[in-house]
N, C-alpha and C positions, 0 to 999 in steps of 0.2 A: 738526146736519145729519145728516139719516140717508141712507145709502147702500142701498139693495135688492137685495139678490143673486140672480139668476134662481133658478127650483125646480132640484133635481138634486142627483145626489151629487158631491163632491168627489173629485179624484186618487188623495189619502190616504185616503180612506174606502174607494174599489173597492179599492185594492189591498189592504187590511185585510182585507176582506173575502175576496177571493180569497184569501188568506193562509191565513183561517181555514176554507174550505171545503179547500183543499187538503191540509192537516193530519187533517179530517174524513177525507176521502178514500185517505190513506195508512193511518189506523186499519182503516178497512174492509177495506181490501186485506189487508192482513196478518193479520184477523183469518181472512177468507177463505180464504187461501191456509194457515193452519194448521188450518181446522176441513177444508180437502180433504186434507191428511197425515195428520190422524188417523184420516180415514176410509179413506183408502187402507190404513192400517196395521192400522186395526182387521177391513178385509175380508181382509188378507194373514192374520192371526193365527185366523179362522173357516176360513179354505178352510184353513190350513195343517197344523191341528189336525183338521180332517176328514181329510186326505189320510193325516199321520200314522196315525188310524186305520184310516185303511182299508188301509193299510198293514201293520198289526201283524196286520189280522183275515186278512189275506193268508198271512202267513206262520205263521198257525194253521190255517188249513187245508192250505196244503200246504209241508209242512216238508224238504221236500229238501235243502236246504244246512245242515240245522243242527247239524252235524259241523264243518262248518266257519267261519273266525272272520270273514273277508271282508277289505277291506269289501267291500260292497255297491253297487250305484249303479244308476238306471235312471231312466227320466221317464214320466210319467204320462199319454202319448199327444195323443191330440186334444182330450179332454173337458178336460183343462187342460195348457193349450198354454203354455211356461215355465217350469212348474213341474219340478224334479227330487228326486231323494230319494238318501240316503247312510245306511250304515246298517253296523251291528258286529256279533257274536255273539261271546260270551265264555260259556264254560263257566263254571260256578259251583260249586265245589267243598264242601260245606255239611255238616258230620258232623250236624248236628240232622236233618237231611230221612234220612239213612242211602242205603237200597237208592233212593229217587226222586229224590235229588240231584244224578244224571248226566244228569234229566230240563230241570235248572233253564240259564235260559239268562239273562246279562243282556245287554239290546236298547238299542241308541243309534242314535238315529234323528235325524236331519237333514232339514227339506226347506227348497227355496230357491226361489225364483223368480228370474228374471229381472229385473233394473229397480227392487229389493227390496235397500235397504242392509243389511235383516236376516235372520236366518235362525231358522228355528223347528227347537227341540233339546228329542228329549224322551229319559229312561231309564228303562228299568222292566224289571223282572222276571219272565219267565213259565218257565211250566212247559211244555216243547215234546217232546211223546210221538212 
């Protein structure tokens, strides 16, 4: 004696199923939400790296404080809004360089933004006449 079971899925089948779309669906999210971190991070690490310099190009052209060791501090107005900068001047004392050595200065530079777990640090050495 055979028995006929209407067409359709069974209890155990949908809920399998939704099991395994929901699984699908947590991958996605997470994948999601860390390719948007890295992109956040990665456009923190271009604007931060520009602003740096334009920062350094700053203080080669006009060098008024560079006598003195700071720090430094200021933000970067309305063109980017968040954004702040910190910054050191250390004399560099150098018998190789001789008479232009008093010229040498080394620069540590900071900028931060707001909302920004990180901060971008950079050092370098110029010559500030």
């Amino acid at each position: 004696m055979r028995i006929d079971r209407p067409g359709g899925f069974a209890l155990l089948e949908m809920m399998v199923a939704l099991c395994i779309v929901a699984i699908v669906l947590v991958a996605v999210y997470q994948l999601h939400l860390s390719t948007l971190t890295a992109s956040q991070a990665a456009r923190f690490d271009i604007v931060a790296s520009m602003l740096a310099q334009k920062k350094l190009s700053d203080l080669e052209i006009r060098p008024e404080n560079r006598d003195e060791t700071g720090p430094f501090f200021g933000e970067f107005g309305n063109d980017f809004p968040g954004y702040k900068w910190e910054m050191t001047l250390e004399r560099v004392d150098s018998a190789a360089l001789k008479g232009s050595g008093h010229d040498l200065r080394k620069i540590e530079l900071r900028i931060i933004a707001d909302g920004q777990p990180s901060t971008y640090r950079i050092r370098t050495y110029r010559m500030i006449q």
